[in-house]
mmCIF file of the N, C-alpha and C atoms, coordinates in Angstrom:
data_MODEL
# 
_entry.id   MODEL 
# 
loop_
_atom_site.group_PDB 
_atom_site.id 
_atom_site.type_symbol 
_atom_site.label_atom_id 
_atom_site.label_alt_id 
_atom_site.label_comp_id 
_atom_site.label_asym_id 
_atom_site.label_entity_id 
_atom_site.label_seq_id 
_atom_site.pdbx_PDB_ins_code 
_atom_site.Cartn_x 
_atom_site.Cartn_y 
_atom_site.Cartn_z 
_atom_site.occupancy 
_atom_site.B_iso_or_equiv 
_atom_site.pdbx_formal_charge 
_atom_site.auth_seq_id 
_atom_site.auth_comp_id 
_atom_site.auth_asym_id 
_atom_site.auth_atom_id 
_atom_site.pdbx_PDB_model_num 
ATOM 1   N N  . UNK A 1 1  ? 2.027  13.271 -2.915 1.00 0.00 ? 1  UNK A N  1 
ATOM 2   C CA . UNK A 1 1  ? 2.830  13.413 -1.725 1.00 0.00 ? 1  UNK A CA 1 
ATOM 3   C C  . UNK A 1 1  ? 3.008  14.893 -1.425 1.00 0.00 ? 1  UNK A C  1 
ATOM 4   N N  . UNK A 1 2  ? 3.091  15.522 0.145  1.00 0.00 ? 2  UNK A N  1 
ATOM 5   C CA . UNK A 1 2  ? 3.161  16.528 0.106  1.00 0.00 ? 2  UNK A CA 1 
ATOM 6   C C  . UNK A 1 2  ? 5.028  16.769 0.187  1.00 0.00 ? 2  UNK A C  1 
ATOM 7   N N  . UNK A 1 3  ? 5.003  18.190 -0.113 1.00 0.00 ? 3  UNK A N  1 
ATOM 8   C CA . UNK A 1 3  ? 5.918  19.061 -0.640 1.00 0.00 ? 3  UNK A CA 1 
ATOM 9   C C  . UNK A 1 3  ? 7.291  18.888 0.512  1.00 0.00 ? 3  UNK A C  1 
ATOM 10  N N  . UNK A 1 4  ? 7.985  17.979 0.892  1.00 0.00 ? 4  UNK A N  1 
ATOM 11  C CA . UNK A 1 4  ? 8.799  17.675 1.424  1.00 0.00 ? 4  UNK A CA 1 
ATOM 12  C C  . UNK A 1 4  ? 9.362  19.694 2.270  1.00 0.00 ? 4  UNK A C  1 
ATOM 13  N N  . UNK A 1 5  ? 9.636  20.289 0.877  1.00 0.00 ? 5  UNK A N  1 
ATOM 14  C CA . UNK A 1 5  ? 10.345 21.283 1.107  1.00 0.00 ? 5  UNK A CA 1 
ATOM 15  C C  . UNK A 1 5  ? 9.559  22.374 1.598  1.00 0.00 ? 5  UNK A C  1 
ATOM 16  N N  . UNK A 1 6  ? 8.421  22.052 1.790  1.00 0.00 ? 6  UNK A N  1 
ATOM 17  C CA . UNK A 1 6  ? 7.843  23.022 2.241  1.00 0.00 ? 6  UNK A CA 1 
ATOM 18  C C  . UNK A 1 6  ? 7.664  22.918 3.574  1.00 0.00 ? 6  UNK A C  1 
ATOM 19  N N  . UNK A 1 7  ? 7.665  21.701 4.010  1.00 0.00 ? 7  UNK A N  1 
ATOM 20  C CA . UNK A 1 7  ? 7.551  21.595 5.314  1.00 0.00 ? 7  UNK A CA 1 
ATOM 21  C C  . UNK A 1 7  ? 8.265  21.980 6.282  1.00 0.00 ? 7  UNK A C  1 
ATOM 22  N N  . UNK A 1 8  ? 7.609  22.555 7.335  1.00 0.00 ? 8  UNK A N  1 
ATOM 23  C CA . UNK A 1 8  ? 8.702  23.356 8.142  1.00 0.00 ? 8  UNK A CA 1 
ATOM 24  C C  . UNK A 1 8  ? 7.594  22.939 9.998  1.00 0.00 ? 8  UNK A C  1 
ATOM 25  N N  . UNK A 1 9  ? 8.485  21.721 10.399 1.00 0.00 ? 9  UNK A N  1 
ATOM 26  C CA . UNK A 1 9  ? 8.423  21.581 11.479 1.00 0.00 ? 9  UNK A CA 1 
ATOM 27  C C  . UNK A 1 9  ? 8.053  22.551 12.518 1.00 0.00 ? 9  UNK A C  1 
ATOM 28  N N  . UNK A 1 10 ? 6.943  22.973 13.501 1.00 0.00 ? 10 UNK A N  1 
ATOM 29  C CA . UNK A 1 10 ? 7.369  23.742 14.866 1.00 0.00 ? 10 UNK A CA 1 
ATOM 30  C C  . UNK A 1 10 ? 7.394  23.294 15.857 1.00 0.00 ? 10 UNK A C  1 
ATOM 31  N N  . UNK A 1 11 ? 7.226  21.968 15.979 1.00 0.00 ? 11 UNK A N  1 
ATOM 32  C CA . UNK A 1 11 ? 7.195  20.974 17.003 1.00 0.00 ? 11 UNK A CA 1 
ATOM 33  C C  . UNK A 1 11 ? 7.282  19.411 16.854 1.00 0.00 ? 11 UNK A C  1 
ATOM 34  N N  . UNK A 1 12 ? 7.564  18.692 17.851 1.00 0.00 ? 12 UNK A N  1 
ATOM 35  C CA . UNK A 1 12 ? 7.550  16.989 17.394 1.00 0.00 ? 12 UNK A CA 1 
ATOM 36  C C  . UNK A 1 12 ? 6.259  17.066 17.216 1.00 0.00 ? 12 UNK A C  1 
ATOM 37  N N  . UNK A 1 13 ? 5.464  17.242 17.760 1.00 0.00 ? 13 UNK A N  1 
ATOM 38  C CA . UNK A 1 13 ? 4.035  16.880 17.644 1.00 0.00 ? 13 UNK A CA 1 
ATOM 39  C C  . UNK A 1 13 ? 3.750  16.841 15.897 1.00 0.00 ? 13 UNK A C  1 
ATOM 40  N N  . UNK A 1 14 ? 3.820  18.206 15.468 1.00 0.00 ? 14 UNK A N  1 
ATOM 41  C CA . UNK A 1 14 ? 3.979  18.457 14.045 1.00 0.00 ? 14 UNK A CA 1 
ATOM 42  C C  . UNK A 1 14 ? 4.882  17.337 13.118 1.00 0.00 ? 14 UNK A C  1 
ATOM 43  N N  . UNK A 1 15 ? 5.747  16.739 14.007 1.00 0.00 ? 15 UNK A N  1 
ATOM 44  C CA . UNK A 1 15 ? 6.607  16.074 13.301 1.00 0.00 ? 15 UNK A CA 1 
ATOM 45  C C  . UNK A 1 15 ? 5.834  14.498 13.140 1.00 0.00 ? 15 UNK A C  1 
ATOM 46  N N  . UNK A 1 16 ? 5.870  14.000 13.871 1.00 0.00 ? 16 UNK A N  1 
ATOM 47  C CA . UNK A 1 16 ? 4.697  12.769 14.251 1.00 0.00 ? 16 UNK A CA 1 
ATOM 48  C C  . UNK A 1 16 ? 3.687  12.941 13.577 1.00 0.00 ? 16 UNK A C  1 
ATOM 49  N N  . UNK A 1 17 ? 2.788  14.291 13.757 1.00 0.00 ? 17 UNK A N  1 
ATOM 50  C CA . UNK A 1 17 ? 1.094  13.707 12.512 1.00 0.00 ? 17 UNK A CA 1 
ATOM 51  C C  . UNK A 1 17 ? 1.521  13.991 11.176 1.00 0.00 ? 17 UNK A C  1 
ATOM 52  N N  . UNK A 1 18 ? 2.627  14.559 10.773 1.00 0.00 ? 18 UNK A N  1 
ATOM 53  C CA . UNK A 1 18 ? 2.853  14.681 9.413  1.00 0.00 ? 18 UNK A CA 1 
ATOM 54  C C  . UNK A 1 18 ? 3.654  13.108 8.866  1.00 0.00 ? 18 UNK A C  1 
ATOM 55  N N  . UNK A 1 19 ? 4.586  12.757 9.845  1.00 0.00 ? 19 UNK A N  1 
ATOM 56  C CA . UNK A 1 19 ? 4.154  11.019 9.267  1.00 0.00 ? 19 UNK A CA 1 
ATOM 57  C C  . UNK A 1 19 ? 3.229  10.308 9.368  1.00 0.00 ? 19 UNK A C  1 
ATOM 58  N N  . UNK A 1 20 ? 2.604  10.578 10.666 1.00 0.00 ? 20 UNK A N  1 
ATOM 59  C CA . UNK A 1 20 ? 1.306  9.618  10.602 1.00 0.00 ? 20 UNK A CA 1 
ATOM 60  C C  . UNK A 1 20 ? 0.235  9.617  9.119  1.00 0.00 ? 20 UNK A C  1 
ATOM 61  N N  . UNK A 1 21 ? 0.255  10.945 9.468  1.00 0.00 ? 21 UNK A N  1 
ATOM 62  C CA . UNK A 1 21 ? -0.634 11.136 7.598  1.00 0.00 ? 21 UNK A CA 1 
ATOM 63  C C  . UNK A 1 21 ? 0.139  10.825 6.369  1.00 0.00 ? 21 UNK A C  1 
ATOM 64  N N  . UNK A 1 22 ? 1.235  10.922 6.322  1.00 0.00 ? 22 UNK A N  1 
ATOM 65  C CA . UNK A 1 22 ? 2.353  9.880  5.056  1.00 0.00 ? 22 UNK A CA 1 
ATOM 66  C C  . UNK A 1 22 ? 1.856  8.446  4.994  1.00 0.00 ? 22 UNK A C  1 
ATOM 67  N N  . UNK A 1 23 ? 1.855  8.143  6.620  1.00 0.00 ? 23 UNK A N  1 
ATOM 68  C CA . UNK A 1 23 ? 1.686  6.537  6.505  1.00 0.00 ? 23 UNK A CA 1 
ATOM 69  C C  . UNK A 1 23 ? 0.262  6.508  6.010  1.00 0.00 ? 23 UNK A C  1 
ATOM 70  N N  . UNK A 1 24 ? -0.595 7.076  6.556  1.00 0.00 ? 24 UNK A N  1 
ATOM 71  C CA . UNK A 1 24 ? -2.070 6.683  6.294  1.00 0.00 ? 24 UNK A CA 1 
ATOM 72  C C  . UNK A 1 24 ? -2.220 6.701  4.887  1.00 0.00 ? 24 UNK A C  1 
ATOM 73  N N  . UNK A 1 25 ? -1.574 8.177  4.376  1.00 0.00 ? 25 UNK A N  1 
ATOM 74  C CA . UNK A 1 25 ? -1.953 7.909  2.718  1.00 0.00 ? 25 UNK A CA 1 
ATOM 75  C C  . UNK A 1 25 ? -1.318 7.051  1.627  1.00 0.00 ? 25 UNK A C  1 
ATOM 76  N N  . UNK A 1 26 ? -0.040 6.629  2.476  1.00 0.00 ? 26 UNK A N  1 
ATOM 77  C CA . UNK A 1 26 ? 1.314  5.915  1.364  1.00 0.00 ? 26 UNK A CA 1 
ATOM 78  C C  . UNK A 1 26 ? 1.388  5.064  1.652  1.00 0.00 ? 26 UNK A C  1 
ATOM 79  N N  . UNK A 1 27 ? 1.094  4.315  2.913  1.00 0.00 ? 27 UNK A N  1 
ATOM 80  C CA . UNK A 1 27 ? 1.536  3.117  3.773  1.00 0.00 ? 27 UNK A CA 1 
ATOM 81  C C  . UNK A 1 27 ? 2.814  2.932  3.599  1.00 0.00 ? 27 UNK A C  1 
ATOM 82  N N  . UNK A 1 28 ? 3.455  1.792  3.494  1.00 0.00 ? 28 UNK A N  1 
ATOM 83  C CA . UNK A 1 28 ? 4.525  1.253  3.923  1.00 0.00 ? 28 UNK A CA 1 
ATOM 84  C C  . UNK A 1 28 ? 5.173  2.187  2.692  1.00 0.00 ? 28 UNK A C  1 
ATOM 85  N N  . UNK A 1 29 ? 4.861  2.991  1.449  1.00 0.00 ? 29 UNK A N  1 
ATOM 86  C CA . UNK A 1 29 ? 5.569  3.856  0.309  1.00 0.00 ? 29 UNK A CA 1 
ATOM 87  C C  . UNK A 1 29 ? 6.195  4.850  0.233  1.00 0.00 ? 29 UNK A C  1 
ATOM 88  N N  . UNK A 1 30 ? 5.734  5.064  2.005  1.00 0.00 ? 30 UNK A N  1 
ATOM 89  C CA . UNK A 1 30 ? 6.454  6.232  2.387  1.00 0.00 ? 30 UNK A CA 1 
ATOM 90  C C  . UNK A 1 30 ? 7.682  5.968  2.455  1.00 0.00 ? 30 UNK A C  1 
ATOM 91  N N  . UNK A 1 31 ? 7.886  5.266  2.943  1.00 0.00 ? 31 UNK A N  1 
ATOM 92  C CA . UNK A 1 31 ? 9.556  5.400  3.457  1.00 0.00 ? 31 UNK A CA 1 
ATOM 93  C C  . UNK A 1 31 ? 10.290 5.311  1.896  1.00 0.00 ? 31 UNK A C  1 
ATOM 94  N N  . UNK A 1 32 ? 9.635  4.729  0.969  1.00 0.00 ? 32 UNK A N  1 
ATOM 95  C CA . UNK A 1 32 ? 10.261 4.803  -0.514 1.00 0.00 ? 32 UNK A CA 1 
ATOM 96  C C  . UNK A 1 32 ? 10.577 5.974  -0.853 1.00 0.00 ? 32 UNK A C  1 
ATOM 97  N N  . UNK A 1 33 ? 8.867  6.516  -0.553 1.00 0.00 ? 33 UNK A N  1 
ATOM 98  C CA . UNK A 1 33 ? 8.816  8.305  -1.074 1.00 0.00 ? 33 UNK A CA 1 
ATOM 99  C C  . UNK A 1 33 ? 9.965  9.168  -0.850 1.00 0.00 ? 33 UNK A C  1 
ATOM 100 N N  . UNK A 1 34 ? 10.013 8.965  0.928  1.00 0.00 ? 34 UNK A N  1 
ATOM 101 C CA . UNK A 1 34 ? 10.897 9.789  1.426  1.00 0.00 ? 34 UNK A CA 1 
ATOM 102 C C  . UNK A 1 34 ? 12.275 9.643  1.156  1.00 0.00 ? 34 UNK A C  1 
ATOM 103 N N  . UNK A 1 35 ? 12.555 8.266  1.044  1.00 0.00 ? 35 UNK A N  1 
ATOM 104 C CA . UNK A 1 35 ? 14.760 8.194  0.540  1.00 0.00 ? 35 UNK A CA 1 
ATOM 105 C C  . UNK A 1 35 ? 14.563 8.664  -1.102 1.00 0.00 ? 35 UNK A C  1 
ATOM 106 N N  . UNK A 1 36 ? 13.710 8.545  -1.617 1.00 0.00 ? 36 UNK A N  1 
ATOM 107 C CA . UNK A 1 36 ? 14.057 9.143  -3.210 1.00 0.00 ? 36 UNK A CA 1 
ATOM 108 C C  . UNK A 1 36 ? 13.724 10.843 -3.048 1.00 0.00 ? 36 UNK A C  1 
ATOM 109 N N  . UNK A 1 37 ? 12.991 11.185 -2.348 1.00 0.00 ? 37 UNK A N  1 
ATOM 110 C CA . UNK A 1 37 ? 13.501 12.890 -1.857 1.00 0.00 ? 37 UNK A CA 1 
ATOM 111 C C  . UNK A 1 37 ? 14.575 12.870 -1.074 1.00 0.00 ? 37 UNK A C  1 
ATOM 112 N N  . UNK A 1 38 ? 14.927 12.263 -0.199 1.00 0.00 ? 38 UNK A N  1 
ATOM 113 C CA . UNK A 1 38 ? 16.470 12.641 0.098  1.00 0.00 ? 38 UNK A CA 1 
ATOM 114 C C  . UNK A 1 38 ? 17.330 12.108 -0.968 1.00 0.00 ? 38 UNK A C  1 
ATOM 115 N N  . UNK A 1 39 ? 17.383 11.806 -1.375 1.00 0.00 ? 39 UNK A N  1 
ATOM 116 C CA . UNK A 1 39 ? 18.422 11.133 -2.608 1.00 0.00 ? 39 UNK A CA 1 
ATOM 117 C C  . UNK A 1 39 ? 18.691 13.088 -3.555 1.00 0.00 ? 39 UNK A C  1 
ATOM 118 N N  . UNK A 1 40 ? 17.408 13.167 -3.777 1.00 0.00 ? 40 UNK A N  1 
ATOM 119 C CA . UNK A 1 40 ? 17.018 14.427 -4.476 1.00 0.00 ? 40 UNK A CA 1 
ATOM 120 C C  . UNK A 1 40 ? 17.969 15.132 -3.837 1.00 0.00 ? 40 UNK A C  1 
ATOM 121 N N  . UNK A 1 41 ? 17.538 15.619 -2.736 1.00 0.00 ? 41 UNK A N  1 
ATOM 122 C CA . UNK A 1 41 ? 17.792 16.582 -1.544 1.00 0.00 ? 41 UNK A CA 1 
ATOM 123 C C  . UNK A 1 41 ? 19.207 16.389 -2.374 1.00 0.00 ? 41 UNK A C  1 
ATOM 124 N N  . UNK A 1 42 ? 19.688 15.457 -1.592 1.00 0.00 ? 42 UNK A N  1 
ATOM 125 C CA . UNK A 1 42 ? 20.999 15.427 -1.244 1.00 0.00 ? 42 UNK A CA 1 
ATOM 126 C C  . UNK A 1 42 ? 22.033 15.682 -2.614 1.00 0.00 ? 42 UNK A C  1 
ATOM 127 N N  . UNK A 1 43 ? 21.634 15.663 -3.838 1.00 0.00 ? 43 UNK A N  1 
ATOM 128 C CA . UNK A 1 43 ? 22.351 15.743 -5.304 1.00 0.00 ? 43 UNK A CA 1 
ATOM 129 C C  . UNK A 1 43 ? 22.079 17.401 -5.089 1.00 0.00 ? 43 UNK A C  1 
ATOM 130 N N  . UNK A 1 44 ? 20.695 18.081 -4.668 1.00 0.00 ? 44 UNK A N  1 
ATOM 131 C CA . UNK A 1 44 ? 20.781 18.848 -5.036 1.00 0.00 ? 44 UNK A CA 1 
ATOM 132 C C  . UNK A 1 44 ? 21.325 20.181 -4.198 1.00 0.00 ? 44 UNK A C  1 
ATOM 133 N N  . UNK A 1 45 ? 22.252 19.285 -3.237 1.00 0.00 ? 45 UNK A N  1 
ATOM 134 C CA . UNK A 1 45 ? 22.870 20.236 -1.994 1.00 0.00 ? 45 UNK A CA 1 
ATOM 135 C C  . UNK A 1 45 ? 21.847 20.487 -1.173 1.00 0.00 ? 45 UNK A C  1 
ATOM 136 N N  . UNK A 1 46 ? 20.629 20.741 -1.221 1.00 0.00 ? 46 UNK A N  1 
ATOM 137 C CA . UNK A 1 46 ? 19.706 21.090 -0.646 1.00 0.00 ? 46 UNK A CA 1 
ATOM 138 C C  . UNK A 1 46 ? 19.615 20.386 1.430  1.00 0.00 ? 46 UNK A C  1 
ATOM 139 N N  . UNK A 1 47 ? 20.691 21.163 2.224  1.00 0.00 ? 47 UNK A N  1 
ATOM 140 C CA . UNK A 1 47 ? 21.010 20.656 3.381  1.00 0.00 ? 47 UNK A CA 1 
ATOM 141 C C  . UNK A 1 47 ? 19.878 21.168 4.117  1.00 0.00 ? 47 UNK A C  1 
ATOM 142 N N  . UNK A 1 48 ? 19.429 21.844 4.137  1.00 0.00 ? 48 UNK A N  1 
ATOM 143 C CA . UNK A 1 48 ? 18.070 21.967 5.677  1.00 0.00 ? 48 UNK A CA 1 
ATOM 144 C C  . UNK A 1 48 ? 17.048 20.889 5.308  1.00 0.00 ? 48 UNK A C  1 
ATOM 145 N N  . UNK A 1 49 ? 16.383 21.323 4.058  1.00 0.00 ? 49 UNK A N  1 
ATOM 146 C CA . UNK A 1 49 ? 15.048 20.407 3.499  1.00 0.00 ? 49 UNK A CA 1 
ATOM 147 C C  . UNK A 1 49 ? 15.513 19.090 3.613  1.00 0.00 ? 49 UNK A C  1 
ATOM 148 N N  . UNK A 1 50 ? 17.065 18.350 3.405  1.00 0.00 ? 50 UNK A N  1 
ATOM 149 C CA . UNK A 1 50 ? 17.290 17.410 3.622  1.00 0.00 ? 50 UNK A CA 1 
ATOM 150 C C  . UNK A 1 50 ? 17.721 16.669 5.029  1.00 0.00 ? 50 UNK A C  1 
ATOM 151 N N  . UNK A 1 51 ? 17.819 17.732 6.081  1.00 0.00 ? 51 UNK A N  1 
ATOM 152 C CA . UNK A 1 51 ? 17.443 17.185 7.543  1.00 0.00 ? 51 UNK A CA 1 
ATOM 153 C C  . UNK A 1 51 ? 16.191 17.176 7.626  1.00 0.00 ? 51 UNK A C  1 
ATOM 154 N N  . UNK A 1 52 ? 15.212 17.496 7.186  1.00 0.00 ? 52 UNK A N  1 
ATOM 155 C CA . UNK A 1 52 ? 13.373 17.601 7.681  1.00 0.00 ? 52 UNK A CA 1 
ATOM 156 C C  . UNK A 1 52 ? 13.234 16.164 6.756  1.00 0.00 ? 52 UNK A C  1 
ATOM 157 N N  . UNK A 1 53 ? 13.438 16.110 5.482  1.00 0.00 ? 53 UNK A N  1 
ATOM 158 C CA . UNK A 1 53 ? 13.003 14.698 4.789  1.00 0.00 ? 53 UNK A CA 1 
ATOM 159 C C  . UNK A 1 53 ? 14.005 13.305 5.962  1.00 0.00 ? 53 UNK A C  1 
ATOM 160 N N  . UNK A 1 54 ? 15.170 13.685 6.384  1.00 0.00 ? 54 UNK A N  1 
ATOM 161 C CA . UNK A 1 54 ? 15.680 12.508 6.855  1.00 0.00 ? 54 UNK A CA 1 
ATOM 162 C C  . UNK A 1 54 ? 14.844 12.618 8.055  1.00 0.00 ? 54 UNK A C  1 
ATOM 163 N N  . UNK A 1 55 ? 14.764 13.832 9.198  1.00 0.00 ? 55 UNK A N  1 
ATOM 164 C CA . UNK A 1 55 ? 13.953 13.390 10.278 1.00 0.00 ? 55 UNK A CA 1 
ATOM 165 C C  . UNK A 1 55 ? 12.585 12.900 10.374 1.00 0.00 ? 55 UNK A C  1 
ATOM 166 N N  . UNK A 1 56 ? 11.840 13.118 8.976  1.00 0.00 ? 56 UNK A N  1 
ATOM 167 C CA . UNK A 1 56 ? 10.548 12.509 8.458  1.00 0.00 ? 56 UNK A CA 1 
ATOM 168 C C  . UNK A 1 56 ? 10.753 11.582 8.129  1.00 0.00 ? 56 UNK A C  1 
ATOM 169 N N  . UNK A 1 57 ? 11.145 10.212 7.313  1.00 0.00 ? 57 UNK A N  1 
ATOM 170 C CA . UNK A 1 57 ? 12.026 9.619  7.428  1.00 0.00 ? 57 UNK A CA 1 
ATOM 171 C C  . UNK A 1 57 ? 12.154 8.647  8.505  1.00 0.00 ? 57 UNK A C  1 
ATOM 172 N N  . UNK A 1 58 ? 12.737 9.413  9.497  1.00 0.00 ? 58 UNK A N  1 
ATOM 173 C CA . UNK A 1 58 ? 12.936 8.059  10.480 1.00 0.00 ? 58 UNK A CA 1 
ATOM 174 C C  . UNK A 1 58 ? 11.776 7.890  11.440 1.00 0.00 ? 58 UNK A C  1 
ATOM 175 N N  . UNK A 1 59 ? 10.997 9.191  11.660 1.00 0.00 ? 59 UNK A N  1 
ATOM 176 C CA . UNK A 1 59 ? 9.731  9.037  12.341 1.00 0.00 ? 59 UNK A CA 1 
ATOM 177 C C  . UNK A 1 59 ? 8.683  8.191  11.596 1.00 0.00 ? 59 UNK A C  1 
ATOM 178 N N  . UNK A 1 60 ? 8.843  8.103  10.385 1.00 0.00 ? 60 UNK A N  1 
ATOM 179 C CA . UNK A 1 60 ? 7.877  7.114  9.194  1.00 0.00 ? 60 UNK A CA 1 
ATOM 180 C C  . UNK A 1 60 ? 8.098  6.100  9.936  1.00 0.00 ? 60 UNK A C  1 
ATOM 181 N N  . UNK A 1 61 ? 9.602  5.882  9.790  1.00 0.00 ? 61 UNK A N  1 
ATOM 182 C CA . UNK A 1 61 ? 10.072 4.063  10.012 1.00 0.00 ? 61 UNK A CA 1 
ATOM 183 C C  . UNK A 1 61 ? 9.497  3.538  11.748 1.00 0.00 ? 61 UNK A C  1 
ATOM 184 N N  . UNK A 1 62 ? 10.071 4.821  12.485 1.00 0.00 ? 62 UNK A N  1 
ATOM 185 C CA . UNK A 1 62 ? 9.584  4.199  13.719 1.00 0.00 ? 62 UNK A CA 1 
ATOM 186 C C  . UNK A 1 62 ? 8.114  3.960  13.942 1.00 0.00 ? 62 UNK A C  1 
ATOM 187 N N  . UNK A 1 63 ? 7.002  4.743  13.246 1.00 0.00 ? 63 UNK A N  1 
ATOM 188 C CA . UNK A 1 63 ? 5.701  4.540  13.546 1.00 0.00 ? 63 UNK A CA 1 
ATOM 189 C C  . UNK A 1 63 ? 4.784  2.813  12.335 1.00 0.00 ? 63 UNK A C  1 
ATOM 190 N N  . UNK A 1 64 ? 6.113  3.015  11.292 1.00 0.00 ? 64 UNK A N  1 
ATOM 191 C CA . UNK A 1 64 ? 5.823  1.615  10.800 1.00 0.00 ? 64 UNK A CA 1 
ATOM 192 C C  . UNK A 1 64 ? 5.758  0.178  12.081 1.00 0.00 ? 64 UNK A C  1 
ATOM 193 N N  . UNK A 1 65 ? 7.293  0.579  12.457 1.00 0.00 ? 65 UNK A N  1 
ATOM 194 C CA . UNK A 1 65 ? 8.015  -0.232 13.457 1.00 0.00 ? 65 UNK A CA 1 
ATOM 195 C C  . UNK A 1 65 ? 6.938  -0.893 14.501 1.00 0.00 ? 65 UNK A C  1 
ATOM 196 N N  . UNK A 1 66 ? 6.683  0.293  14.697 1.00 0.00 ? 66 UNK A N  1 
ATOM 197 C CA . UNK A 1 66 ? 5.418  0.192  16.614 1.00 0.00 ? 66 UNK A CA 1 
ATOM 198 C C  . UNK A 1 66 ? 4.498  -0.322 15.533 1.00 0.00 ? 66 UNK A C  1 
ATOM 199 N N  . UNK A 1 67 ? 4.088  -0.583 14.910 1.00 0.00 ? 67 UNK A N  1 
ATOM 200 C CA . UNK A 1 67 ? 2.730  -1.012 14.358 1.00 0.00 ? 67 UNK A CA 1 
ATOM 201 C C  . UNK A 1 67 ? 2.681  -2.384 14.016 1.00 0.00 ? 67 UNK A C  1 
ATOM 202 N N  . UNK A 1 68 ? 4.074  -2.754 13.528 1.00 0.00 ? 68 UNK A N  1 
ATOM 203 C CA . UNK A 1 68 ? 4.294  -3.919 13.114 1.00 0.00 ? 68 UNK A CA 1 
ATOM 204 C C  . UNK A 1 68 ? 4.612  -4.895 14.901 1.00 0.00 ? 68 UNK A C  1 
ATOM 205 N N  . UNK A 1 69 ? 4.773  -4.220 15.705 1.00 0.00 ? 69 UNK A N  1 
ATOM 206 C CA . UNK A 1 69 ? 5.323  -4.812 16.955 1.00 0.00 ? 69 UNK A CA 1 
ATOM 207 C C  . UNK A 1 69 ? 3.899  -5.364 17.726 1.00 0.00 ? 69 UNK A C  1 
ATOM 208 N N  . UNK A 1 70 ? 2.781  -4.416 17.593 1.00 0.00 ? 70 UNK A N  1 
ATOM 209 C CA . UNK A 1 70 ? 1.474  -4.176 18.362 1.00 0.00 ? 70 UNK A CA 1 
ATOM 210 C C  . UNK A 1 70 ? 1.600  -3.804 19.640 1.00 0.00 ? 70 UNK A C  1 
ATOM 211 N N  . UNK A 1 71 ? 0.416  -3.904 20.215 1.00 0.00 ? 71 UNK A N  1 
ATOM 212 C CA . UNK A 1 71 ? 0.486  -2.977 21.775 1.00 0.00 ? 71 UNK A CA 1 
ATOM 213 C C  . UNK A 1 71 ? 1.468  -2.850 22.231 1.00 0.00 ? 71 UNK A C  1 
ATOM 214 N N  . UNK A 1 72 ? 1.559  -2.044 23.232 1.00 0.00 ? 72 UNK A N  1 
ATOM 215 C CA . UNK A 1 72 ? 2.488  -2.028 24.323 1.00 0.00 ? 72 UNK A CA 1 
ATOM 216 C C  . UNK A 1 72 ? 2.607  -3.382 25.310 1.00 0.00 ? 72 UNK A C  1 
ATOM 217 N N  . UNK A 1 73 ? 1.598  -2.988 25.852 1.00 0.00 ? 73 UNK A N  1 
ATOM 218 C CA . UNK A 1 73 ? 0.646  -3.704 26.942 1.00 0.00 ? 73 UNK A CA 1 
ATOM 219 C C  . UNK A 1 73 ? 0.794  -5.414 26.817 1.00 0.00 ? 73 UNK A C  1 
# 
């Protein structure tokens, strides 16, 4: 898994393919991955890295979400 804390957002766009590539490599493990790094985060005070893991996080869940729903259309 990559380095939660290293990640440093400069855009949604950035924010979106860095879950998309969580999901592709972890599938549905991501979202595991990611609450046991915030769990981390969060014991270890660690407050910025632990808004980027929660907003990674919920962009995981929503791109699970749309997938499990199918098309739009």
């Amino acid at each position: 898994m990559m380095n939660v804390i290293e990640f440093q957002p400069d855009s949604t766009v950035d924010l979106y393919s860095t879950a998309h590539f969580m999901i592709m490599q972890q599938g549905e493990q991501a979202i595991d991955l990611l609450d046991k790094e915030a769990q981390s985060l969060r014991q270890k005070g660690a407050t910025d890295e632990l808004y980027v893991c929660l907003d990674l996080l919920r962009v995981v869940r929503e791109l699970i979400d749309m997938e499990y729903k199918g098309p739009i259309h």
